[in-house]
N, CA, C and O atoms as a Tinker XYZ file with bonds, in Angstrom:
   448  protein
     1  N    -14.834000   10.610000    1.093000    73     2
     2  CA   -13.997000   10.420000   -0.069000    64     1     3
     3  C    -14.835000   10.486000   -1.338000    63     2     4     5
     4  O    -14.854000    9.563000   -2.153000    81     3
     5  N    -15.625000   11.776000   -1.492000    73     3     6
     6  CA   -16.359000   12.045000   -2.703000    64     5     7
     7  C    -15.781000   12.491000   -3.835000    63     6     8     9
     8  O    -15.040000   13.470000   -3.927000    81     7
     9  N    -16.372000   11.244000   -5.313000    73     7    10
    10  CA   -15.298000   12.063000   -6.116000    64     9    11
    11  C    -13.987000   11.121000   -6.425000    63    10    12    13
    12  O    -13.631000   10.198000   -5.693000    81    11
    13  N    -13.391000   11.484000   -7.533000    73    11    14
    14  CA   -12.373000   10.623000   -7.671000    64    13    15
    15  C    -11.390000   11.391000   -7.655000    63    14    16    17
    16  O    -11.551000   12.552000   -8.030000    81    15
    17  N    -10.043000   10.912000   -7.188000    73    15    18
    18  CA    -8.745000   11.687000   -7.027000    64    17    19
    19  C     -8.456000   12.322000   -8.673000    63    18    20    21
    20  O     -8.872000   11.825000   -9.719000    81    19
    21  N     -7.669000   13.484000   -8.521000    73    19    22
    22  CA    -7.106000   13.747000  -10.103000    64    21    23
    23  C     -6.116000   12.455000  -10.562000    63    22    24    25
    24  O     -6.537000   12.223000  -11.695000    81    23
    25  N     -5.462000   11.873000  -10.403000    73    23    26
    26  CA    -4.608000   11.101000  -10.960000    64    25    27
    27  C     -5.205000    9.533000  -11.395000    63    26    28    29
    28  O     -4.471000    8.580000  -11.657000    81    27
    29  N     -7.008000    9.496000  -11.409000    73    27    30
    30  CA    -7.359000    8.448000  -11.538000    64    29    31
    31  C     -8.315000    9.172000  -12.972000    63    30    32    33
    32  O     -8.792000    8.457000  -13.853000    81    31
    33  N     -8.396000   10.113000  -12.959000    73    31    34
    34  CA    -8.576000   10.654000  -14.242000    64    33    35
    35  C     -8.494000    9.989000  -15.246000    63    34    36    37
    36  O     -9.452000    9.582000  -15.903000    81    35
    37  N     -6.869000    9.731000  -15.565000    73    35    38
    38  CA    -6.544000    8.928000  -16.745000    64    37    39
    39  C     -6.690000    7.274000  -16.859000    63    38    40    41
    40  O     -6.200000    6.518000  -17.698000    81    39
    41  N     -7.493000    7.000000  -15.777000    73    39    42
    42  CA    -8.223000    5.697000  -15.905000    64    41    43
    43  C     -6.649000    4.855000  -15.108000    63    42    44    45
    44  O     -5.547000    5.403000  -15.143000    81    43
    45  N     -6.846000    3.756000  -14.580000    73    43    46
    46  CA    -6.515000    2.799000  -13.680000    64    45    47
    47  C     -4.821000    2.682000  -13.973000    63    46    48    49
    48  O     -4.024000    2.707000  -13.035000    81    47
    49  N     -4.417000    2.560000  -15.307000    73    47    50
    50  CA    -3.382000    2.017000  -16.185000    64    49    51
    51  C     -2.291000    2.643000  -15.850000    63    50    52    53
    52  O     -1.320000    1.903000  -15.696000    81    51
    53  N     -2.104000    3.880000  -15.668000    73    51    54
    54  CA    -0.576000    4.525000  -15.252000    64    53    55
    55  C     -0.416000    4.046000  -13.886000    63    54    56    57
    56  O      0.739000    4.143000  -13.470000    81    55
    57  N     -1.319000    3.524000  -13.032000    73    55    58
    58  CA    -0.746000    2.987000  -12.008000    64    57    59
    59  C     -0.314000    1.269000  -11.737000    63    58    60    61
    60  O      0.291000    0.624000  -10.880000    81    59
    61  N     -1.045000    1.000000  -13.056000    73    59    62
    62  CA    -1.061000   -0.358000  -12.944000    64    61    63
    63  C      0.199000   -0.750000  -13.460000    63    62    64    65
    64  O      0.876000   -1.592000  -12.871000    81    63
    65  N      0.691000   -0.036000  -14.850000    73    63    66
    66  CA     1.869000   -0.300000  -15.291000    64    65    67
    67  C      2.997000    0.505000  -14.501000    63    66    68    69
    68  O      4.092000    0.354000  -15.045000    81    67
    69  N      3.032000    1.278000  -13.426000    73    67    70
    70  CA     3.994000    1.691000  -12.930000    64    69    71
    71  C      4.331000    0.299000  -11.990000    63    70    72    73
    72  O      5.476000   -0.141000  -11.881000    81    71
    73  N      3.035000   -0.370000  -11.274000    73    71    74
    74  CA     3.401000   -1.680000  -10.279000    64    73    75
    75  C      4.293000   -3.006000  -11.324000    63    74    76    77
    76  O      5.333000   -3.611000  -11.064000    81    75
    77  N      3.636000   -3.075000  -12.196000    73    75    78
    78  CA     3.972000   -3.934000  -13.218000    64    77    79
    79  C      5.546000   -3.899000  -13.477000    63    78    80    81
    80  O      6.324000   -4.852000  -13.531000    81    79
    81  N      5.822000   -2.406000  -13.636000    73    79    82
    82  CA     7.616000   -2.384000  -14.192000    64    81    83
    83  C      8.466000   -2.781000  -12.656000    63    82    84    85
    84  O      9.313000   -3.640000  -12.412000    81    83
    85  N      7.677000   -1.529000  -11.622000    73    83    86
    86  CA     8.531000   -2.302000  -10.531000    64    85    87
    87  C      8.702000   -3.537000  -10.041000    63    86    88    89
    88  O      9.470000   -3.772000   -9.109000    81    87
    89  N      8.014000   -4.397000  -10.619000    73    87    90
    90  CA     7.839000   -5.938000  -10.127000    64    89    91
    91  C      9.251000   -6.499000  -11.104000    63    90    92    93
    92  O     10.300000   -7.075000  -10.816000    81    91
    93  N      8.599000   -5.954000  -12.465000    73    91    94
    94  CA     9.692000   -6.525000  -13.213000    64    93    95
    95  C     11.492000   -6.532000  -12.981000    63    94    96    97
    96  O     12.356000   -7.381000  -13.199000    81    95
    97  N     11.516000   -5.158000  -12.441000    73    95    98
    98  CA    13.100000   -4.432000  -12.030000    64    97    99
    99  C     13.550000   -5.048000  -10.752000    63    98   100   101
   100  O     14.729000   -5.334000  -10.543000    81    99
   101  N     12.288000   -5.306000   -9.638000    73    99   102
   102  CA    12.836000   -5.988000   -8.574000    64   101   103
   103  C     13.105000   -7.418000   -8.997000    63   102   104   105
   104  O     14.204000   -7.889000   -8.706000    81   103
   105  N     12.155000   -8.221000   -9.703000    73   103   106
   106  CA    12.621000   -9.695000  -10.104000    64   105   107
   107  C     13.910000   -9.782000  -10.769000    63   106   108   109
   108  O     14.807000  -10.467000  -10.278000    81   107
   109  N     14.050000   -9.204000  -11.739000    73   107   110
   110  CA    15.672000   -8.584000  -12.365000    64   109   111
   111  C     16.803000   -8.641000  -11.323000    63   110   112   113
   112  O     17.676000   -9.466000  -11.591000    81   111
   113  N     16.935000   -8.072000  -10.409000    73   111   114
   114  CA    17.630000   -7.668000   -9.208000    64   113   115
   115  C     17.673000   -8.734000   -8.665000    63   114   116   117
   116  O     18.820000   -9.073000   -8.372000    81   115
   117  N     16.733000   -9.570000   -8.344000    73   115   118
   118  CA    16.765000  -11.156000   -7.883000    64   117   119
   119  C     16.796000  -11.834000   -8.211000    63   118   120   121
   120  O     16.205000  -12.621000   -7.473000    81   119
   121  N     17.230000  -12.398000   -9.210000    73   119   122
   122  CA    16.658000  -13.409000  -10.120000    64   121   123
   123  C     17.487000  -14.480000   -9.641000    63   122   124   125
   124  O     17.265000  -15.417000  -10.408000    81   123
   125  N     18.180000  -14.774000   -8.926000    73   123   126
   126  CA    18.805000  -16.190000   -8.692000    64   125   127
   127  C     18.125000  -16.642000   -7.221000    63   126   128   129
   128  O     18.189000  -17.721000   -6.632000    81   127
   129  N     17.371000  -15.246000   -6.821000    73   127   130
   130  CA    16.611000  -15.857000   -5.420000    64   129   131
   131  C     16.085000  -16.814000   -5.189000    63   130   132   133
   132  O     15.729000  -17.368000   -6.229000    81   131
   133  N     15.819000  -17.356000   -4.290000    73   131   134
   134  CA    14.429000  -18.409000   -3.581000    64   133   135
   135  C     13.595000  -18.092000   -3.412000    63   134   136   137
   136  O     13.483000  -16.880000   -3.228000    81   135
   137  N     12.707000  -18.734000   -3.367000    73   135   138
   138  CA    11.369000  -18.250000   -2.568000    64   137   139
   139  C     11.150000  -18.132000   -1.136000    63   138   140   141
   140  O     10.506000  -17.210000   -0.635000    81   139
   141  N     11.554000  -18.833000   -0.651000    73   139   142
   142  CA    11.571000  -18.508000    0.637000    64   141   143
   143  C     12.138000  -17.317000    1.328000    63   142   144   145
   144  O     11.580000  -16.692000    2.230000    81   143
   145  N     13.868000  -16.946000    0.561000    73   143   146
   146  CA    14.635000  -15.586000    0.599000    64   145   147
   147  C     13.862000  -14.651000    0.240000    63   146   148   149
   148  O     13.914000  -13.743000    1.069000    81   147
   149  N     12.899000  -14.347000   -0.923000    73   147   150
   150  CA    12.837000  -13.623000   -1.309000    64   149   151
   151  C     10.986000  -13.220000   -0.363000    63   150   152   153
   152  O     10.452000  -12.117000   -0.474000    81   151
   153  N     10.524000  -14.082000    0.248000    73   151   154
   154  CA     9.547000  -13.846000    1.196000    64   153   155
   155  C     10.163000  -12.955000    2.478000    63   154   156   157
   156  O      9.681000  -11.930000    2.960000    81   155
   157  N     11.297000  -13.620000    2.851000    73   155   158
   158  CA    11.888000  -13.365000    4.006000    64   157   159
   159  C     12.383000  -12.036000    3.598000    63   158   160   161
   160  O     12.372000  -11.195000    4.496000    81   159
   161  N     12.800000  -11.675000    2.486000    73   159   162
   162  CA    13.193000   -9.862000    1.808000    64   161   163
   163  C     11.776000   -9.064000    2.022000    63   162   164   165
   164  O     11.635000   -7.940000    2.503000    81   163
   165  N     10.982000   -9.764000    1.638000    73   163   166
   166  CA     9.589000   -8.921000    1.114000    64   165   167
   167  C      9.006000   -8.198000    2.729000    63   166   168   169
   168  O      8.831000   -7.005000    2.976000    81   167
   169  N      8.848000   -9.123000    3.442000    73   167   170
   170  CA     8.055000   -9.573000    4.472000    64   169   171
   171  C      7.661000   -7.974000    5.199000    63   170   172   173
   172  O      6.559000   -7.484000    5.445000    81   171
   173  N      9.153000   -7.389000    5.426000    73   171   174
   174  CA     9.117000   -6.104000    6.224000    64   173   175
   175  C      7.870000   -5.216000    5.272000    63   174   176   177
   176  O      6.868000   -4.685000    5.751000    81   175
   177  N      8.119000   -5.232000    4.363000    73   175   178
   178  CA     6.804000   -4.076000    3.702000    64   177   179
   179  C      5.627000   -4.896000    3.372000    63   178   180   181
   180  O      4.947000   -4.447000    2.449000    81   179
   181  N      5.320000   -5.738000    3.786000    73   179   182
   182  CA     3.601000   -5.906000    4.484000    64   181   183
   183  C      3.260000   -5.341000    5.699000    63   182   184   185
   184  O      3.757000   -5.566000    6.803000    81   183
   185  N      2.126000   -4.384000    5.312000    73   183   186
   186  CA     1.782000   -3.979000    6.872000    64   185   187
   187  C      0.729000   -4.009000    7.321000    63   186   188   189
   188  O      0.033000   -3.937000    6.308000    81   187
   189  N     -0.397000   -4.107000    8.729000    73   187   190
   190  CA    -1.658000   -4.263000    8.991000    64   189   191
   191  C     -1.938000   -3.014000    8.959000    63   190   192   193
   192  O     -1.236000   -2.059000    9.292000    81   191
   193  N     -3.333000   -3.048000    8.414000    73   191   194
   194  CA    -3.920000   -1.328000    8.197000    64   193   195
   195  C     -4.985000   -1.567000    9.545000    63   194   196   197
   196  O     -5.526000   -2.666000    9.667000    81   195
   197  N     -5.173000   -0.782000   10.258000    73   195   198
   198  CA    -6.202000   -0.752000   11.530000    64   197   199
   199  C     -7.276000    0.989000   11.045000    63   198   200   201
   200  O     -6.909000    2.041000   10.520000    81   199
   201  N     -8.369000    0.606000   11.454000    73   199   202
   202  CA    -9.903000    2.034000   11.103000    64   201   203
   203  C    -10.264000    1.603000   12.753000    63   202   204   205
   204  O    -10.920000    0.657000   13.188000    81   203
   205  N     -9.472000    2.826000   13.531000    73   203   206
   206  CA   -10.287000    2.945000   15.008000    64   205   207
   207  C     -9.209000    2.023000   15.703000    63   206   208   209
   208  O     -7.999000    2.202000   15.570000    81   207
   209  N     -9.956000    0.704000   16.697000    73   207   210
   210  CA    -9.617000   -0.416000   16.985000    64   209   211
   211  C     -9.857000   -1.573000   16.422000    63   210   212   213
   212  O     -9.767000   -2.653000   17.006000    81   211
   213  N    -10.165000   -1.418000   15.291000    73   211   214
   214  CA    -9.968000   -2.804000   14.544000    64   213   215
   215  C     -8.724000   -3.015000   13.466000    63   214   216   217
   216  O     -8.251000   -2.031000   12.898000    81   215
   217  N     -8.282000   -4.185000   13.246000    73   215   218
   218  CA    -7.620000   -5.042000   12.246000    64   217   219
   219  C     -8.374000   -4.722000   11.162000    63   218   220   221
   220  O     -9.049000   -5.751000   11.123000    81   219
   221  N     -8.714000   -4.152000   10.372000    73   219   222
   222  CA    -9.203000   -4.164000    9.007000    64   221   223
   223  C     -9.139000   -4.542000    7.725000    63   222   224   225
   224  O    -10.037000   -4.501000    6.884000    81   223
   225  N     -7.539000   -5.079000    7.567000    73   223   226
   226  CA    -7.015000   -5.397000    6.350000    64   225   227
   227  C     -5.220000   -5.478000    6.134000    63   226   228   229
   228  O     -4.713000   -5.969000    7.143000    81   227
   229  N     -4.574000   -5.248000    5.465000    73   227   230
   230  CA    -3.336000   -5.520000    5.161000    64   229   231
   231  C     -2.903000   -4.644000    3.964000    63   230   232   233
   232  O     -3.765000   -4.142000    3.242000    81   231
   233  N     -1.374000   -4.419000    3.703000    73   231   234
   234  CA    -1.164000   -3.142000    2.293000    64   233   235
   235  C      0.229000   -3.736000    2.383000    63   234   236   237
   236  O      0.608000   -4.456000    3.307000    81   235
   237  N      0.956000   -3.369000    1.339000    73   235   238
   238  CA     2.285000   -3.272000    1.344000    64   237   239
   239  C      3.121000   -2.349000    1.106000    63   238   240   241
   240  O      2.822000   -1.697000    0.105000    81   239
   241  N      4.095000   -2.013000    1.648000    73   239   242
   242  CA     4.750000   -0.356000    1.647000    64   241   243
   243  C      6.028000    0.245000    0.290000    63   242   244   245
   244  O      7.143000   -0.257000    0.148000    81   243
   245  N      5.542000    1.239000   -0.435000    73   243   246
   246  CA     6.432000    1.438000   -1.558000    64   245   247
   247  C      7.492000    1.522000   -1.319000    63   246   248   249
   248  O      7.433000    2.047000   -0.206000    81   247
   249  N      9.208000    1.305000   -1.685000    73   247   250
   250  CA    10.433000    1.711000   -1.021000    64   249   251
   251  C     10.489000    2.909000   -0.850000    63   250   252   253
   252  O     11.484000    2.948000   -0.127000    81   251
   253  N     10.042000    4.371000   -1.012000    73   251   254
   254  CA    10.035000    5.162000   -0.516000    64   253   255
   255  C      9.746000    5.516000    1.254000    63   254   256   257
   256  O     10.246000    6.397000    1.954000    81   255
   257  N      8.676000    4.375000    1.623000    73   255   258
   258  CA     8.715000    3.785000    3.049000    64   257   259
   259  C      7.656000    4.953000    3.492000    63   258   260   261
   260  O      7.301000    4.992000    4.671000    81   259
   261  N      7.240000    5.736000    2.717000    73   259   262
   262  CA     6.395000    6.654000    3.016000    64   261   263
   263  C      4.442000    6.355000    2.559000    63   262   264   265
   264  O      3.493000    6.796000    3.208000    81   263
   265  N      4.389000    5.744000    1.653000    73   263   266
   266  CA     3.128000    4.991000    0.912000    64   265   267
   267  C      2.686000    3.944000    0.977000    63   266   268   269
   268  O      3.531000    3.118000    0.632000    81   267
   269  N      1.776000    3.514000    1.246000    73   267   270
   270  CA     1.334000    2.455000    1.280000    64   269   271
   271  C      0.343000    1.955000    0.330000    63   270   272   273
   272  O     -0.409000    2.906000    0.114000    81   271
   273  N     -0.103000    0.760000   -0.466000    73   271   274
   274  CA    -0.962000    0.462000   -1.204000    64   273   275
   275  C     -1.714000   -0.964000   -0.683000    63   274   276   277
   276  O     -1.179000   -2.004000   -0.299000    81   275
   277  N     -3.477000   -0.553000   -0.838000    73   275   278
   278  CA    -3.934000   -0.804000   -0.262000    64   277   279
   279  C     -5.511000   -1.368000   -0.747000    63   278   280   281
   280  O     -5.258000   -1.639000   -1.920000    81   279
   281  N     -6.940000   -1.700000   -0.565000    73   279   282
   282  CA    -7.697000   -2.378000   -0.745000    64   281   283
   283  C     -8.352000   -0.768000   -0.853000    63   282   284   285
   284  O     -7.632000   -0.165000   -0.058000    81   283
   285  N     -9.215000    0.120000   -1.347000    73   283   286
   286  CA   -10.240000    1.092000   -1.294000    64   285   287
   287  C    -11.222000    0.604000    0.149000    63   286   288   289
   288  O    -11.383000    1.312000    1.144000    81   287
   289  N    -11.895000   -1.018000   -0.100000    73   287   290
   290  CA   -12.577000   -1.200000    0.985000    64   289   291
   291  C    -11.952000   -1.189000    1.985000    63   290   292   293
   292  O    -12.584000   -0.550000    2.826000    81   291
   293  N    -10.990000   -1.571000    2.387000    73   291   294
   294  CA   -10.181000   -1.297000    3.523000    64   293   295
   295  C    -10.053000   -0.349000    4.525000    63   294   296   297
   296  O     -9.930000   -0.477000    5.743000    81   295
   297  N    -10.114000    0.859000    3.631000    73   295   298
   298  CA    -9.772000    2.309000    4.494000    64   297   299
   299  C    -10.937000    3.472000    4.627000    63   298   300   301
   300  O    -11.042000    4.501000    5.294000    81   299
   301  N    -12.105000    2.500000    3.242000    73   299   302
   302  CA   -13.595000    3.186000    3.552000    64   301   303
   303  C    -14.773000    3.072000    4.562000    63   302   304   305
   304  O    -15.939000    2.729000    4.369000    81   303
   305  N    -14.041000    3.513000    5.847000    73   303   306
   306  CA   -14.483000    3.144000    7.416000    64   305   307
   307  C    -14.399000    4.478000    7.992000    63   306   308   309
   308  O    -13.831000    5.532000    7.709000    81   307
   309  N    -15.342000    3.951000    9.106000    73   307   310
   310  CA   -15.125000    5.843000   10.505000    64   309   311
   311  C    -13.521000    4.933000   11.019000    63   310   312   313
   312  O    -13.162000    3.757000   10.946000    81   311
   313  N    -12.907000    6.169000   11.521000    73   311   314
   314  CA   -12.410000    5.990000   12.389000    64   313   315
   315  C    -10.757000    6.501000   12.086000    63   314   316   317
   316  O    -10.359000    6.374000   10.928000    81   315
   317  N    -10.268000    6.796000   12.621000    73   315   318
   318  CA    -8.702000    7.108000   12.134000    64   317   319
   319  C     -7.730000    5.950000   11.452000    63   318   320   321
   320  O     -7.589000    4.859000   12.004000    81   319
   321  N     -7.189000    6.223000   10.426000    73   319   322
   322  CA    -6.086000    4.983000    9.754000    64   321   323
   323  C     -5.248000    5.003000   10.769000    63   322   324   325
   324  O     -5.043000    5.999000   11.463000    81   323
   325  N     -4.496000    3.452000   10.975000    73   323   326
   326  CA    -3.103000    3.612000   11.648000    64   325   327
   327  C     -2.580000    2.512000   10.568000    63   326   328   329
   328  O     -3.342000    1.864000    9.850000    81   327
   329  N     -1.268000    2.410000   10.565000    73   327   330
   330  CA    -0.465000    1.514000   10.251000    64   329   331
   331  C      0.582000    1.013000   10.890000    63   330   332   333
   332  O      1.580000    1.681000   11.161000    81   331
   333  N      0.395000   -0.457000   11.238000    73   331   334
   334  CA     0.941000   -1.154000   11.933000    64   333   335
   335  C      2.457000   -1.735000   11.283000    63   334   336   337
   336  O      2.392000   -2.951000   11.105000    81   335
   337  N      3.499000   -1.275000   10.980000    73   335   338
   338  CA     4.747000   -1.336000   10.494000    64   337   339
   339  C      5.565000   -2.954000   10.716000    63   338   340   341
   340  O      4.857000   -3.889000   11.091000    81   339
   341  N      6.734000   -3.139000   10.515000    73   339   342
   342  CA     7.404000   -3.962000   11.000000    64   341   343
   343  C      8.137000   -4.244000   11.837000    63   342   344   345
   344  O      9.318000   -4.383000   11.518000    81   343
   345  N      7.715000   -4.454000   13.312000    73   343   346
   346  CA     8.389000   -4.793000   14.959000    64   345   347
   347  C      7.112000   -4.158000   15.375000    63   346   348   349
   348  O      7.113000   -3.876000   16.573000    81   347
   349  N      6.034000   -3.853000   14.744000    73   347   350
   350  CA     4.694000   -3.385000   15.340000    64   349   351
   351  C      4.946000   -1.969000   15.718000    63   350   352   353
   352  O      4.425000   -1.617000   16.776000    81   351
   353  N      5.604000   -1.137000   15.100000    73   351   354
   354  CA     5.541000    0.432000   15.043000    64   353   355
   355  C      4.332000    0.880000   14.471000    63   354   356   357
   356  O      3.904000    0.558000   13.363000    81   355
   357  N      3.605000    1.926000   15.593000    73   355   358
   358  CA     2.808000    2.113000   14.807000    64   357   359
   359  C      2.669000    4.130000   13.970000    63   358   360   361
   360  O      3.139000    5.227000   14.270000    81   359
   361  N      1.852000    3.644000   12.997000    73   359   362
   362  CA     1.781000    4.907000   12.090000    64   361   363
   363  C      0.710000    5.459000   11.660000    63   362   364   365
   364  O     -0.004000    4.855000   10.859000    81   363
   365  N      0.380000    6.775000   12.134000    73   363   366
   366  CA    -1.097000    7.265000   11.651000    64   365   367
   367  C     -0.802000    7.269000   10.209000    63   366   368   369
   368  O      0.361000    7.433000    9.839000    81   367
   369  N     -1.914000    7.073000    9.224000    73   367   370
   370  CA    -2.219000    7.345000    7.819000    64   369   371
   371  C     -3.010000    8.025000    7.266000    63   370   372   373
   372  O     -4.063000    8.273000    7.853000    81   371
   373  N     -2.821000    8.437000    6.241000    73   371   374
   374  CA    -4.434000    9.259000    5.094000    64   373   375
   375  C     -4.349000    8.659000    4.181000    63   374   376   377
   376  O     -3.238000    8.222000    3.880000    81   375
   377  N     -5.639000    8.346000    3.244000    73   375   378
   378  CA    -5.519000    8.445000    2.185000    64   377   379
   379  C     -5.457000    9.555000    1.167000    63   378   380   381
   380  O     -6.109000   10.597000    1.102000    81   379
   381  N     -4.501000    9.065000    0.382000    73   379   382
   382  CA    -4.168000   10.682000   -0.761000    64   381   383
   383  C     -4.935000   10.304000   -1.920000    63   382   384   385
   384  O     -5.624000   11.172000   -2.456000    81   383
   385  N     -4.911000    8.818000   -2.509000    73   383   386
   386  CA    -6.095000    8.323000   -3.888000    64   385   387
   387  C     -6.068000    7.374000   -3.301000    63   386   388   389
   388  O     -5.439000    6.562000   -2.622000    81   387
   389  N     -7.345000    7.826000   -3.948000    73   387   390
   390  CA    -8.214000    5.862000   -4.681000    64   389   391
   391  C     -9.003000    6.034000   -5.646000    63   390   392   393
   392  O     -9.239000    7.096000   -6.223000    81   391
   393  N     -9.585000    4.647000   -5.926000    73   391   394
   394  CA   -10.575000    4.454000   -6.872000    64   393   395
   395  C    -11.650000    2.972000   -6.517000    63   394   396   397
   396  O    -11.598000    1.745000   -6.597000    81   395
   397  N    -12.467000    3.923000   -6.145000    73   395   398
   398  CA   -13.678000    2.923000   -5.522000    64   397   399
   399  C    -14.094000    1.553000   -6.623000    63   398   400   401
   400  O    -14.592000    0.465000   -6.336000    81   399
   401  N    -13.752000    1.999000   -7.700000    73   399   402
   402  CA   -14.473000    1.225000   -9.174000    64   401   403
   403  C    -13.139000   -0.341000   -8.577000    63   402   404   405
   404  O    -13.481000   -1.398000   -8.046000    81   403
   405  N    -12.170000   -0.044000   -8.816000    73   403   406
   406  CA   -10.609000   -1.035000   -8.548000    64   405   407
   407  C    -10.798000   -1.750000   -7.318000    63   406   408   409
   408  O    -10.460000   -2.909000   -7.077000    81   407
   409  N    -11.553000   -0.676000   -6.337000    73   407   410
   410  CA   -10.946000   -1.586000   -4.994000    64   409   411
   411  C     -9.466000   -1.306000   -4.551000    63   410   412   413
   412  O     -8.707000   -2.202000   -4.180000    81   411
   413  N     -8.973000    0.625000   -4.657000    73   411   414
   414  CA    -7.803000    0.719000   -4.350000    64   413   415
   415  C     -7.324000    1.700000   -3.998000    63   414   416   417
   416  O     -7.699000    2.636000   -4.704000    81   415
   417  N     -6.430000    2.079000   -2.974000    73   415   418
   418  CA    -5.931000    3.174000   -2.007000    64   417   419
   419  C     -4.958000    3.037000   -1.951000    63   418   420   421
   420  O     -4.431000    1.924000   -1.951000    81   419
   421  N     -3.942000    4.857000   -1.837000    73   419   422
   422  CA    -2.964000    4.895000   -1.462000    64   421   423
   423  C     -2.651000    5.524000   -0.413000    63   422   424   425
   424  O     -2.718000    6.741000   -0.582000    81   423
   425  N     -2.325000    5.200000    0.637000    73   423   426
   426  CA    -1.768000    5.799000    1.793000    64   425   427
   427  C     -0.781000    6.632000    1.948000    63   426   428   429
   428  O      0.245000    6.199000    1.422000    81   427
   429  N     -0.625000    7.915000    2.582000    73   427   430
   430  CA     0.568000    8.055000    3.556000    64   429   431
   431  C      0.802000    8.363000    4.324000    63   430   432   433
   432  O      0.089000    9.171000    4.919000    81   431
   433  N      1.979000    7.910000    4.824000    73   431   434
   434  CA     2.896000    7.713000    6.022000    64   433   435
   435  C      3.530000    9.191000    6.536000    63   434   436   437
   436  O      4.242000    9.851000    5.779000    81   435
   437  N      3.215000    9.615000    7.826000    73   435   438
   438  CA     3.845000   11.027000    8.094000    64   437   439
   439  C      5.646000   10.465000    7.626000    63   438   440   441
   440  O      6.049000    9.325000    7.397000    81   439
   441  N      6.492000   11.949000    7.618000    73   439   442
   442  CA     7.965000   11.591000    7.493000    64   441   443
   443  C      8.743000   11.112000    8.667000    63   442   444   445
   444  O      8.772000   12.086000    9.419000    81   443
   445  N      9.443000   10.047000    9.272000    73   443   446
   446  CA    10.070000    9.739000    9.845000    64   445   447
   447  C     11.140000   10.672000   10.209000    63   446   448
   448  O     12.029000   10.321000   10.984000    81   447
């Protein structure tokens, strides 16, 4: 993974404020939730990231259900990505960006 992706070009911020608005639009959408409800909503798009046979780390999945976002250290290992889904489906991955400087990767998910 030599090299930085083109879309990190413009420095960290178009991705940061794209997470930022979606946080905002989903809290909007919920706003009379619980916490506990709104764990129990979330829960399905946390997923375990595995390099080979190991547990390596954790990501959470964009609603597109195709991406995943993720730790850079996480996925900077030998070995093939999988992603471990919700009921333990599992899913080969690539990374498409990152940025080693952040500590951050985006995954994806073949199409269902």
């Amino acid at each position: 993974m030599a090299g930085s992706p083109p879309w990190y070009s413009v420095g960290p911020w178009p991705a940061v404020l794209l997470v930022a608005a979606l946080a905002l639009v989903e809290h909007a959408a919920h706003a009379q939730e619980s916490t506990s409800e709104m764990l129990v909503r979330v829960a399905p798009s946390v997923v375990q990231i595995r390099a080979g046979e190991d547990a390596v780390g954790t990501g959470f999945v964009y609603p597109t259900r195709r991406h995943v976002t993720t730790a850079y250290s996480v996925v900077n290992r030998d070995g093939a990505l999988t992603v471990v889904l919700a009921g333990g489906k599992l899913a080969p991955a690539r990374v498409v960006a990152w940025s080693e400087a952040d500590d951050l990767a985006i995954l994806e998910l073949p199409v269902a």
